[in-house]
Backbone as JSON Lines, residues from 0, in Angstrom:
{"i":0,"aa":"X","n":[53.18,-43.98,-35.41],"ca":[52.28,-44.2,-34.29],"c":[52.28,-42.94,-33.42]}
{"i":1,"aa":"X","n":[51.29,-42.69,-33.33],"ca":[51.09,-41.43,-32.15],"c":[51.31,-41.68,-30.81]}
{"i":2,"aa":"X","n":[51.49,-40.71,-29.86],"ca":[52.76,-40.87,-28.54],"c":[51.44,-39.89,-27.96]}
{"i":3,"aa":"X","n":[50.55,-39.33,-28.5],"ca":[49.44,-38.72,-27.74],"c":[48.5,-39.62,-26.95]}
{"i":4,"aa":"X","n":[48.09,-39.23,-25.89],"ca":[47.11,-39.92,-25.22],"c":[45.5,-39.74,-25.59]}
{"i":5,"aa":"X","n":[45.05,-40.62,-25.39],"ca":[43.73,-40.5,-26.17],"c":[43.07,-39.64,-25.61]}
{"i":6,"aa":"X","n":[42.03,-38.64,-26.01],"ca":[40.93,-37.97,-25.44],"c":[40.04,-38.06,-25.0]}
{"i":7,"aa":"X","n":[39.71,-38.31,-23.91],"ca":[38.97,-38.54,-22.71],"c":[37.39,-38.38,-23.5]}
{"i":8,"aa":"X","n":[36.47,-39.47,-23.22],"ca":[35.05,-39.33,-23.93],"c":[34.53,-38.1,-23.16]}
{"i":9,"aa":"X","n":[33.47,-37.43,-23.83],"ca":[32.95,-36.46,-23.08],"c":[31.86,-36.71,-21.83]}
{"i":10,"aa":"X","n":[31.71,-35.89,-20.97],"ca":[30.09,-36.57,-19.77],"c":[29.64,-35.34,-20.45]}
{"i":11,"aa":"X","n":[27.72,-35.6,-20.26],"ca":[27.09,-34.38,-20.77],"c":[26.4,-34.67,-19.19]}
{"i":12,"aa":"X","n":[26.08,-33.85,-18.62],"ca":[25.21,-33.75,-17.59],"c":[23.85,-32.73,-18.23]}
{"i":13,"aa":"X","n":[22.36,-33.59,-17.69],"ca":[22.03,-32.94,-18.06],"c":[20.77,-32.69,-17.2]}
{"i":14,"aa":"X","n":[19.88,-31.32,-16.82],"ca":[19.73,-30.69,-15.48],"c":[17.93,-31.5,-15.8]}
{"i":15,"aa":"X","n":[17.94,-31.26,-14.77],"ca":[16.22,-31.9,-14.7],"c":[15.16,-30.21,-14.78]}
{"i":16,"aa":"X","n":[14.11,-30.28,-14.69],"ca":[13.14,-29.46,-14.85],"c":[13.16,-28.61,-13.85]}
{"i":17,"aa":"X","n":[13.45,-27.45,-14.02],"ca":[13.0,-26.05,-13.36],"c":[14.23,-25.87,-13.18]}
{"i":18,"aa":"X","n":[15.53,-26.28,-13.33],"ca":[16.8,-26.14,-13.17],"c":[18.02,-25.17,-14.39]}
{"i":19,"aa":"X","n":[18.58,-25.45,-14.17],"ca":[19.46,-24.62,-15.08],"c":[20.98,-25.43,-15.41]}
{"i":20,"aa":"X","n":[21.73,-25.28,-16.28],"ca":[23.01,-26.3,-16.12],"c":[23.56,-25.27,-15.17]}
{"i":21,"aa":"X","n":[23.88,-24.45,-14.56],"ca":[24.53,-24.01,-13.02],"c":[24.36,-25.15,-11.66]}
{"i":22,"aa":"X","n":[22.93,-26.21,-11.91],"ca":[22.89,-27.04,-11.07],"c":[23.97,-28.24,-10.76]}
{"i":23,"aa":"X","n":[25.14,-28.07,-12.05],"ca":[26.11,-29.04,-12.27],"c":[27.42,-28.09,-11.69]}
{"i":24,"aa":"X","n":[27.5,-26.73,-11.53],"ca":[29.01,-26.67,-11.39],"c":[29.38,-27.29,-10.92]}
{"i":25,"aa":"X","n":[29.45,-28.04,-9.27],"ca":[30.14,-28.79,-8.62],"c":[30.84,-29.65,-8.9]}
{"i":26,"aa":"X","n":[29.93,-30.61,-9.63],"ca":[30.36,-31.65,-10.59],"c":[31.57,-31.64,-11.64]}
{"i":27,"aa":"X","n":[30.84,-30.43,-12.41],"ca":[32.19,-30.16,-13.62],"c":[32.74,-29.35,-13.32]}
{"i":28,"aa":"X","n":[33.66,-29.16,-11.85],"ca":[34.68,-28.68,-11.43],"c":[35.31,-30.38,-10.89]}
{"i":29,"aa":"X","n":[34.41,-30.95,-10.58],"ca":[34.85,-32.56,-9.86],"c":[35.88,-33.57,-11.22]}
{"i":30,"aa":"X","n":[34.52,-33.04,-12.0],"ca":[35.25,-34.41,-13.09],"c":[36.17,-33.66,-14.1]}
{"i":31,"aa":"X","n":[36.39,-32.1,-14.23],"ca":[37.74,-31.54,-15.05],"c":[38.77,-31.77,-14.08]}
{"i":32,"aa":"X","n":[38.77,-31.49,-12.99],"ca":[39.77,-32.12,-12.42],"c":[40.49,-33.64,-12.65]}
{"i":33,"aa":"X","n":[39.68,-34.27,-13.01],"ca":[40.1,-35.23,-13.09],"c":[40.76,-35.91,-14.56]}
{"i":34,"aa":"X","n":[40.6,-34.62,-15.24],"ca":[40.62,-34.62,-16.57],"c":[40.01,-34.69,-18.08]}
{"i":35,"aa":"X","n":[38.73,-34.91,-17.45],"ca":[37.34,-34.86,-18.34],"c":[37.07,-34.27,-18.88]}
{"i":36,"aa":"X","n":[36.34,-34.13,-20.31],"ca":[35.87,-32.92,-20.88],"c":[34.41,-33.17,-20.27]}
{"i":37,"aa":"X","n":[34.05,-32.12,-19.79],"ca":[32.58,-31.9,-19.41],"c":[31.55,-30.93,-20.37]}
{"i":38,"aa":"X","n":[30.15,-31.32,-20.23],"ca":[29.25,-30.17,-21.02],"c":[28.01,-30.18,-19.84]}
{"i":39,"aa":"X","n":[27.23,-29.66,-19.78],"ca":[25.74,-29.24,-18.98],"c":[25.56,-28.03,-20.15]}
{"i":40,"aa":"X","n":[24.87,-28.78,-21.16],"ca":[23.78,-27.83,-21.46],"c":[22.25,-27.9,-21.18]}
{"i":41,"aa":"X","n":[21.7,-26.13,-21.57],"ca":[20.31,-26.1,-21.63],"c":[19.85,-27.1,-22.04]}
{"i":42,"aa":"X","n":[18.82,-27.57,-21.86],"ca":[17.79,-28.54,-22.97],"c":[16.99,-27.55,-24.12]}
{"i":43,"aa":"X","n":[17.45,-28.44,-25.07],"ca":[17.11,-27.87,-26.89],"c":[15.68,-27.19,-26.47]}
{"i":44,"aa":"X","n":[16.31,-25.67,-26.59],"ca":[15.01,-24.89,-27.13],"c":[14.69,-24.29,-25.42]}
{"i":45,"aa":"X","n":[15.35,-24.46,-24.54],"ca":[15.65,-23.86,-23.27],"c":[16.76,-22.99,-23.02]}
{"i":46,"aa":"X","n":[17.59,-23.12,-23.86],"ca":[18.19,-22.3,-23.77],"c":[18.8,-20.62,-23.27]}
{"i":47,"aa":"X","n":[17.51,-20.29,-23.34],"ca":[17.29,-18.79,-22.98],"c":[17.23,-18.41,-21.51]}
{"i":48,"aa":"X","n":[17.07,-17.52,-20.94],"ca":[16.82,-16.81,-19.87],"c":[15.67,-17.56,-18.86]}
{"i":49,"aa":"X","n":[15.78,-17.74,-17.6],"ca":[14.94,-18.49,-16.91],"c":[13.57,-17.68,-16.57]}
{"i":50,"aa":"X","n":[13.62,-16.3,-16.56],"ca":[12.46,-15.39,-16.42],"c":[11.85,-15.61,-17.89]}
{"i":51,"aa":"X","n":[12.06,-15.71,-18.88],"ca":[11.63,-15.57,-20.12],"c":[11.08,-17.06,-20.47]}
{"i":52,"aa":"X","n":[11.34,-17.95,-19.93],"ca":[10.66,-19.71,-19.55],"c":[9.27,-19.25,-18.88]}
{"i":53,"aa":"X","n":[9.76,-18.54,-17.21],"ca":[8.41,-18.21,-16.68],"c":[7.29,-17.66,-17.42]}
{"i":54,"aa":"X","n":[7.92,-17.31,-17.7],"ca":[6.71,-16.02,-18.46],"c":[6.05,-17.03,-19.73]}
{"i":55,"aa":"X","n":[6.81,-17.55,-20.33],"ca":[6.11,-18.19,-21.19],"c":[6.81,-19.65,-21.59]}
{"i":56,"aa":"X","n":[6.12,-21.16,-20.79],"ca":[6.52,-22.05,-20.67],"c":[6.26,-23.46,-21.75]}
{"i":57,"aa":"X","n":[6.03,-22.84,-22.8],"ca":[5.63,-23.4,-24.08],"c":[6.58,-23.97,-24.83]}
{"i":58,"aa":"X","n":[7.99,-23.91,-24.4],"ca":[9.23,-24.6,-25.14],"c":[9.13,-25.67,-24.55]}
{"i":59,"aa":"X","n":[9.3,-25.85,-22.93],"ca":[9.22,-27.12,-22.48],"c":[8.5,-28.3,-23.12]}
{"i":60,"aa":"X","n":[9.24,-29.54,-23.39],"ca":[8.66,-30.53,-24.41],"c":[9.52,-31.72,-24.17]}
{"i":61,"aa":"X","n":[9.04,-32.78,-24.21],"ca":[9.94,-33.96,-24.03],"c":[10.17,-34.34,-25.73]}
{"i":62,"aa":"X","n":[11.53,-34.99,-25.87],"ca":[11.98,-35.33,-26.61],"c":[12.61,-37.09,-26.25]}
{"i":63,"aa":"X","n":[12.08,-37.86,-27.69],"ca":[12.26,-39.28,-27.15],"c":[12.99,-39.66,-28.41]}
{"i":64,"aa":"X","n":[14.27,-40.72,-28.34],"ca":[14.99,-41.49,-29.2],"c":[15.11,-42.7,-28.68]}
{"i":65,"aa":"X","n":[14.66,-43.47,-29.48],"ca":[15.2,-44.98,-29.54],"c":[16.39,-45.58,-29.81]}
{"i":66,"aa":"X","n":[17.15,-45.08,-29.92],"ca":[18.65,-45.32,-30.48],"c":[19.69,-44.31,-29.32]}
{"i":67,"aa":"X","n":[19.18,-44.64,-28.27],"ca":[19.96,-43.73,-27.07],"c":[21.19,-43.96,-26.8]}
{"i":68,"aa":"X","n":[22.1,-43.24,-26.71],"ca":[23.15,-43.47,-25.59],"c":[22.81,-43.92,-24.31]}
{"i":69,"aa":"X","n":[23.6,-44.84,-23.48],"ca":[23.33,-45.21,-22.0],"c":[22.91,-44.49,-21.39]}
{"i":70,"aa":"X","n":[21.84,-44.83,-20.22],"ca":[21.41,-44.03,-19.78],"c":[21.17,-44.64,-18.1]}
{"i":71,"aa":"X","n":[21.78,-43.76,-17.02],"ca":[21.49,-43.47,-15.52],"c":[20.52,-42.33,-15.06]}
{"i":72,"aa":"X","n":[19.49,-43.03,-14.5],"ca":[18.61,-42.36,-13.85],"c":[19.21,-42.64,-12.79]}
{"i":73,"aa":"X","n":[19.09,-41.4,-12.0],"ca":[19.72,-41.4,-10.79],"c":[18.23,-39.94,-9.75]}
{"i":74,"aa":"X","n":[18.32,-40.87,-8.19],"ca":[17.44,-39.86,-7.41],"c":[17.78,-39.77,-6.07]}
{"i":75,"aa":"X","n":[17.17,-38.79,-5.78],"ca":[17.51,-39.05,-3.81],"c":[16.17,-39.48,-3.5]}
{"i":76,"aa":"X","n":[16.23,-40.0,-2.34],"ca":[15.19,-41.04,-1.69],"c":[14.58,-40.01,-1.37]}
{"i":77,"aa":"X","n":[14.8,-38.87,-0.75],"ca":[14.16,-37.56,-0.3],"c":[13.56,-37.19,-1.23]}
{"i":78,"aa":"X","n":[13.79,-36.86,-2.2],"ca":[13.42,-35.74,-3.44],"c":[12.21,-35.75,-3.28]}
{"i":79,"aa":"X","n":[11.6,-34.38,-3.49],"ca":[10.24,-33.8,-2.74],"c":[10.15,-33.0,-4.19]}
{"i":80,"aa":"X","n":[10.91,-32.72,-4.93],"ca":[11.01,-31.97,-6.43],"c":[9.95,-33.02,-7.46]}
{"i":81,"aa":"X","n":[10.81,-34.52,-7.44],"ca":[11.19,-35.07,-8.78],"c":[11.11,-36.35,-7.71]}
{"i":82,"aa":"X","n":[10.0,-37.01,-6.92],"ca":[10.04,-37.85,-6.21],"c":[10.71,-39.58,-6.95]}
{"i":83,"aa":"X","n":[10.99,-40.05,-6.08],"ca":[11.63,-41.71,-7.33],"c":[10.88,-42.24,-8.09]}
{"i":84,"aa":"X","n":[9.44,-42.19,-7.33],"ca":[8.58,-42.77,-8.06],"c":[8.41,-42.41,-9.45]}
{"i":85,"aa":"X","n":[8.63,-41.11,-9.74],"ca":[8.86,-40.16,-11.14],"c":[9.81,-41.05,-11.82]}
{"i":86,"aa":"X","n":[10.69,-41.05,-11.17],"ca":[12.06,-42.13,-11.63],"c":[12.02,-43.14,-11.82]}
{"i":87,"aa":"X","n":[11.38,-44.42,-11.14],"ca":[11.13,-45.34,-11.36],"c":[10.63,-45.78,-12.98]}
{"i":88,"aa":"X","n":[8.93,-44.69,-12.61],"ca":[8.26,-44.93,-13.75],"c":[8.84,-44.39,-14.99]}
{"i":89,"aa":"X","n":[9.97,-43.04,-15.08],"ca":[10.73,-43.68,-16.07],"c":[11.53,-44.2,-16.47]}
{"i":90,"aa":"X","n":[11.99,-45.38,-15.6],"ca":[12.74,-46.26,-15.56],"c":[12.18,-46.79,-16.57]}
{"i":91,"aa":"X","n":[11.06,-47.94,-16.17],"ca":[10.15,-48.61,-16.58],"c":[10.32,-48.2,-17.75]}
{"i":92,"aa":"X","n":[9.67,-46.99,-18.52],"ca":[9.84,-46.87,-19.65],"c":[11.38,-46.9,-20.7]}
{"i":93,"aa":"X","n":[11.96,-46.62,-20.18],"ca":[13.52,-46.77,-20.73],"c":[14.34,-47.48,-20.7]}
{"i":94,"aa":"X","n":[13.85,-48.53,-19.77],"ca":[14.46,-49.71,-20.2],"c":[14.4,-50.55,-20.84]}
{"i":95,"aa":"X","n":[13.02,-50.15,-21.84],"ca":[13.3,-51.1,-23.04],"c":[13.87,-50.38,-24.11]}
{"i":96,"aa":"X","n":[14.17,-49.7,-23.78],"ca":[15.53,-49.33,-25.22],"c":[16.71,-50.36,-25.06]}
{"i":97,"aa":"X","n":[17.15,-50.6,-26.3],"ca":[18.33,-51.36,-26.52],"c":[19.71,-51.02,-25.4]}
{"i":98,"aa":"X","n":[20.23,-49.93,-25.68],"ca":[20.91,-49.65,-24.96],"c":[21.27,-49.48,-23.11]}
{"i":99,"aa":"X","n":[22.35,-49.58,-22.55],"ca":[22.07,-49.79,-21.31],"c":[21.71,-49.2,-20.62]}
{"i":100,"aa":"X","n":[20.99,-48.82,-19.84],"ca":[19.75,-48.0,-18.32],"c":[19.5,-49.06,-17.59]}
{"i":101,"aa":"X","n":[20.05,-48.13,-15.81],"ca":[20.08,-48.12,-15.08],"c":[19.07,-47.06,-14.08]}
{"i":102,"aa":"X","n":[19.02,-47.19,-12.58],"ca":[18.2,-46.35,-11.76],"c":[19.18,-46.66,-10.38]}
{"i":103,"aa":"X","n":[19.07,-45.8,-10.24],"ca":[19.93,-45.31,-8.84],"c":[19.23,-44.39,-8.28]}
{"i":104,"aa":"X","n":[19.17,-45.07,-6.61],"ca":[18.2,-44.34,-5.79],"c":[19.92,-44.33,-4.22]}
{"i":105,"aa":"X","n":[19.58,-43.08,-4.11],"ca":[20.68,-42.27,-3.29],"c":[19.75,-42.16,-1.82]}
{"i":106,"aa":"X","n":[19.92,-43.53,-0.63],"ca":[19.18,-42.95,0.61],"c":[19.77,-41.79,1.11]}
{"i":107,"aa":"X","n":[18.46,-41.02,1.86],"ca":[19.16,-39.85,2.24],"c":[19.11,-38.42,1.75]}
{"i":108,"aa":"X","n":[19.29,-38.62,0.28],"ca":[19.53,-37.7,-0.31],"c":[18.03,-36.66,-1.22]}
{"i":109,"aa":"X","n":[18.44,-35.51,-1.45],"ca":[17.12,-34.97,-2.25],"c":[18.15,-34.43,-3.49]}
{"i":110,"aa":"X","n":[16.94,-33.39,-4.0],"ca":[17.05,-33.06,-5.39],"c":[18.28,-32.48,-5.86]}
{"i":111,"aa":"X","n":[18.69,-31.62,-4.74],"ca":[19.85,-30.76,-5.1],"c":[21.14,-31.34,-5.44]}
{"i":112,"aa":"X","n":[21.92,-31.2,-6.57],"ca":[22.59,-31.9,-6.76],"c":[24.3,-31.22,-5.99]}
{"i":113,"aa":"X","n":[24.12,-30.37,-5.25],"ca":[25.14,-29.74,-5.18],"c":[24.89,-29.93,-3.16]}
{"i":114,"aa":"X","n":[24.1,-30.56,-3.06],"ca":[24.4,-30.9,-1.77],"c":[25.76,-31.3,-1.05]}
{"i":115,"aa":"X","n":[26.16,-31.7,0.14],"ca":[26.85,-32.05,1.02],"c":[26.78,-33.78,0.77]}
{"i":116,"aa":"X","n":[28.43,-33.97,0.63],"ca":[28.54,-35.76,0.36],"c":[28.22,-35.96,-0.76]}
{"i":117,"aa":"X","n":[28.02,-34.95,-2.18],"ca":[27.59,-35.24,-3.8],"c":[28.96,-36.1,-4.51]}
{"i":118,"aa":"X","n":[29.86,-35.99,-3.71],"ca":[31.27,-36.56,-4.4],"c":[31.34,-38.15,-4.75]}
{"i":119,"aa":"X","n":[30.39,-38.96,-3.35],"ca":[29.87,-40.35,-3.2],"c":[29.19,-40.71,-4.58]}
{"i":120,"aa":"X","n":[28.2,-39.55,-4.87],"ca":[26.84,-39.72,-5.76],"c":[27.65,-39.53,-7.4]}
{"i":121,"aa":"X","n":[28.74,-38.3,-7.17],"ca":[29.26,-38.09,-8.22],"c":[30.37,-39.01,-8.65]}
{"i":122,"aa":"X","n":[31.07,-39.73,-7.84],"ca":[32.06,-40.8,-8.23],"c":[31.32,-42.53,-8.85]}
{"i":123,"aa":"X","n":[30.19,-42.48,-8.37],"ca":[29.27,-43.79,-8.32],"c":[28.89,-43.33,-10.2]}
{"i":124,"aa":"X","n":[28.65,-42.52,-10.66],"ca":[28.06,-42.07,-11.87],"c":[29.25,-42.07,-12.71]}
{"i":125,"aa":"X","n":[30.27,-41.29,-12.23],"ca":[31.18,-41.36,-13.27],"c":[31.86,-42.93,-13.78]}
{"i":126,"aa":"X","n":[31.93,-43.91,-12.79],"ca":[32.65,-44.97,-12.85],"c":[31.01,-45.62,-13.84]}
{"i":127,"aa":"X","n":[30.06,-45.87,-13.17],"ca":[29.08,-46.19,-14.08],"c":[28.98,-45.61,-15.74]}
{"i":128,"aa":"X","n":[29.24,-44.34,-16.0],"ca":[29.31,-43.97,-17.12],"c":[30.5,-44.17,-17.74]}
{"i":129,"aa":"X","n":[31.57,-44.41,-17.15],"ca":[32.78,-44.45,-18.11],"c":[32.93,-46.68,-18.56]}
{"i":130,"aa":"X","n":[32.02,-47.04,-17.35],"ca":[32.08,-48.51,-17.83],"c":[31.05,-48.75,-18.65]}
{"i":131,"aa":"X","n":[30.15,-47.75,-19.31],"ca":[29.25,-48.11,-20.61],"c":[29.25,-47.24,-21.52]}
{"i":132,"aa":"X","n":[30.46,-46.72,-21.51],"ca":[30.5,-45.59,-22.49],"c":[30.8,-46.21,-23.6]}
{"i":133,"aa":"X","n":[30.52,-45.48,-25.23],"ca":[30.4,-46.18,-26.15],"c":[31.33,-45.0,-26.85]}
{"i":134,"aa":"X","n":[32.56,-46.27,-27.59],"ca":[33.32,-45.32,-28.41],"c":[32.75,-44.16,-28.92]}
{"i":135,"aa":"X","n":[32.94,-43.63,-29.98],"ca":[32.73,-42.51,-30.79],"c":[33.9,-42.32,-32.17]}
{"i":136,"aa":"X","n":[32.69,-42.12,-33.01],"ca":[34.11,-41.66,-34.19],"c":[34.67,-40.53,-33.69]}
């Protein structure tokens, strides 16, 4: 029998539009602390340079699976970016996937995720994600 402790599931954070995964350091300095393996990557096929997006914005593309991992939509009541209503409506749509989704609306708050008091927003997500997290081989 192994005397190792199990390995912590991974969080992927992942950045909304016009953003970059830099919009997460805060965060995945929050939750390695705590012992987490964290990721924030690009979105597939974003990868590259943010001037080189501008210039030519033709990668941008939504990508849809039916067989999702859980999923939290999460917004600030403020958000003037990515208003809730954005959120809502894809709520609406994602919640008929099998799997579990949620929407979380943050009074108060806007887009930036690295605002002042994100620790509230960031502890509310992690406890939500680690109570629907789904094994893994």
């Amino acid at each position: 029998m192994s005397t190792e402790a199990p390995s912590p599931l991974p969080i992927v954070f992942i950045h909304g539009m016009w953003m970059t995964p830099l919009s997460w350091e805060h965060w995945i300095e929050r939750y390695r602390a705590r012992g987490l393996k964290v990721h924030a990557p690009a979105w597939p096929g974003l990868e590259g340079d943010i001037e080189a997006l501008r210039r030519d914005p033709a990668p941008l593309r939504g990508y849809k699976n039916p067989d999702r991992a859980p999923l939290l939509l999460v917004t600030g009541a403020e958000d003037r970016i990515c208003p809730p209503s954005v959120n809502k409506a894809n709520f609406g749509h994602q919640k008929k996937a099998p799997s579990a989704t949620d929407h979380k609306e943050s009074p108060g708050r806007c887009h930036f995720p690295g605002q002042d008091g994100r620790e509230e927003v960031a502890d509310f997500i992690l406890d939500w994600t680690t109570s629907h997290a789904r094994a893994t081989a």
